[in-house]
C-alpha positions in Angstrom: -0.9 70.4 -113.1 1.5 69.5 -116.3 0.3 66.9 -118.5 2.4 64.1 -117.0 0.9 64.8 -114.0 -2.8 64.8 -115.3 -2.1 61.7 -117.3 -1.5 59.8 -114.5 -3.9 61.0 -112.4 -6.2 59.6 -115.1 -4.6 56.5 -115.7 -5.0 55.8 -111.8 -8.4 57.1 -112.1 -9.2 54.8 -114.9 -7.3 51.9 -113.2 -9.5 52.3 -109.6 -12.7 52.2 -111.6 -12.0 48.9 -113.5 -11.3 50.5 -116.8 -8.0 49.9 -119.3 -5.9 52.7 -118.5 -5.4 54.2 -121.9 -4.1 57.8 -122.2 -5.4 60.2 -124.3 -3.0 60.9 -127.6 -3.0 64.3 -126.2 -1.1 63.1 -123.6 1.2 60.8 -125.3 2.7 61.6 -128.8 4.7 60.0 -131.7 5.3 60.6 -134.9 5.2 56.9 -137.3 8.5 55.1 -136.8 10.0 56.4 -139.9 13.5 57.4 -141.7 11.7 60.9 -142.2 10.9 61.3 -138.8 14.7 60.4 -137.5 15.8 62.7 -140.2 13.7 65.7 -138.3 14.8 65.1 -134.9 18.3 64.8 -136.3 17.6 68.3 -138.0 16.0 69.7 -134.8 19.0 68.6 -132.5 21.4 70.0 -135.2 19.5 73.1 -135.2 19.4 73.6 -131.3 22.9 72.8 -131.0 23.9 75.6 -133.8 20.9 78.1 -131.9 22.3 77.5 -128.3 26.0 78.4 -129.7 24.9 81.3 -132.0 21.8 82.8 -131.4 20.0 84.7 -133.8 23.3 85.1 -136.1 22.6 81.2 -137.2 19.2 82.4 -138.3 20.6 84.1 -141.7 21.7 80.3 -142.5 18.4 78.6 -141.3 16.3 81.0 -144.4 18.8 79.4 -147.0 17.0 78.3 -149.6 17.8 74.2 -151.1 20.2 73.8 -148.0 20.3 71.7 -145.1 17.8 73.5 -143.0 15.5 74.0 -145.6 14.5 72.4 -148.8 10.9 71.2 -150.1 8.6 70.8 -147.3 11.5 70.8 -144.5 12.3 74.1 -143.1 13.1 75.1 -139.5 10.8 76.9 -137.0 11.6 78.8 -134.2 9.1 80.4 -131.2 9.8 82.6 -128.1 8.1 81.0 -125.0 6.0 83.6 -125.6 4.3 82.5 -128.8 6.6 85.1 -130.7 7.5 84.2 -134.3 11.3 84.8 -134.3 12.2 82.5 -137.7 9.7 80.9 -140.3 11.6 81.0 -143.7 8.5 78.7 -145.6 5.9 81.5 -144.1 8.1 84.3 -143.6 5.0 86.6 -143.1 4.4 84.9 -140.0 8.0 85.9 -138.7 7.5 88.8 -135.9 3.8 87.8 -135.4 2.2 85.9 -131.9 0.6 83.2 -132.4 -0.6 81.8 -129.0 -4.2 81.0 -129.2 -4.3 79.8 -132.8 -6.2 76.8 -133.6 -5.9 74.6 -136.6 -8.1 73.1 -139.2 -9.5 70.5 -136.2 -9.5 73.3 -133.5 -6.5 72.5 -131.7 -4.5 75.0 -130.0 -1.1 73.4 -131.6 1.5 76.5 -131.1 0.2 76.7 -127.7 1.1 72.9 -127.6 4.4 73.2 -129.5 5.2 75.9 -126.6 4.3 73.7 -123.6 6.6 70.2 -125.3 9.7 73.0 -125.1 8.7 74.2 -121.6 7.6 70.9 -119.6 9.5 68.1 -121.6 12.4 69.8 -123.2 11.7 67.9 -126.5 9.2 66.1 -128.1 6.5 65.5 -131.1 3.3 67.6 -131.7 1.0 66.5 -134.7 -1.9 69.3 -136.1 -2.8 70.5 -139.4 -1.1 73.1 -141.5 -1.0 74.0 -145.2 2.5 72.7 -146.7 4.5 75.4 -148.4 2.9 76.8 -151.5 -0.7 75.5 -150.3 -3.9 76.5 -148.7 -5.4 73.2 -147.8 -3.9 71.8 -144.4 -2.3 68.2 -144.3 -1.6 66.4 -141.1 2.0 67.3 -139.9 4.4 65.8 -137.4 6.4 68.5 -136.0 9.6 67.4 -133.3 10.1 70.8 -131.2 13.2 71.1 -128.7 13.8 73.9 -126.2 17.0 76.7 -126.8 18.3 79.7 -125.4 18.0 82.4 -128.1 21.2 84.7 -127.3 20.2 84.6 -123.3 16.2 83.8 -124.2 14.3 80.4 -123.7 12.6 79.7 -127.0 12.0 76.6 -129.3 13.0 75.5 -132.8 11.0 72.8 -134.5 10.5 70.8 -137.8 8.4 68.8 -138.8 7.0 66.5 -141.6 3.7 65.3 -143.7 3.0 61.6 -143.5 
């Protein structure tokens, strides 16, 4: 069952036993309604669009240091469906690495998250913890993930931003 699916079966649930019929925030996300977080979707959208014309070749460009795709704490993502690192240029250690199963500093299972946004809604926000660039502590992030095809493979590229 997807999590649309279970949401409203819990909702109903909820509603038949006389209780408000408030969803998890697991089930329903969103980022505050800020400039920064248009600016990321804006960024991700870009990003797909560039991804589902050029494949891996517009990866070179994405690793640019100070350009559009990444500068300070903004930097582009992008996952196989199968948890595969393809492109991290803030954590490029991670590039080539799985990552499915991973838990953050609260114990969610975010990239597993991040993976099943791109696979049952096409697009949408996750929120977790993760260290910023050039930091060990973990800060609260937004990320806005959108499903591509990666040169013929389904994959994701995502963004995001600390509130």
């Amino acid at each position: 069952m997807n999590r649309f699916a279970q949401a409203t079966a819990i909702t109903a649930l909820l509603v038949s036993l006389g209780l408000p019929g408030t969803i998890s925030p697991a089930f329903s996300q969103s980022p505050p309604a800020t400039e920064r977080a248009k600016q990321v979707e804006a960024l991700v959208n870009k990003a797909a669009t560039v991804i589902d014309q050029n494949g891996k070749a517009s990866f070179a460009e994405f690793r640019k240091k100070d350009s559009e795709w990444f500068h300070g704490d903004t930097y582009l993502y992008v996952y196989d469906l199968k948890a595969n690192v393809l492109l991290n240029p803030a954590f490029p250690l991670r590039e080539g690495t799985n990552v499915a199963g991973q838990k953050d500093a609260k114990g969610k299972l975010f990239h597993n998250e991040i993976i099943q946004v791109a696979q049952t809604s096409v697009s949408g926000w996750v929120d977790y913890m993760f260290p910023k660039p050039g930091q060990a502590e973990p800060s609260q992030k937004w990320a806005y993930v959108k499903r591509v095809t990666i040169d013929g493979t389904p994959g994701l590229v995502a963004s995001g931003f600390y509130p």
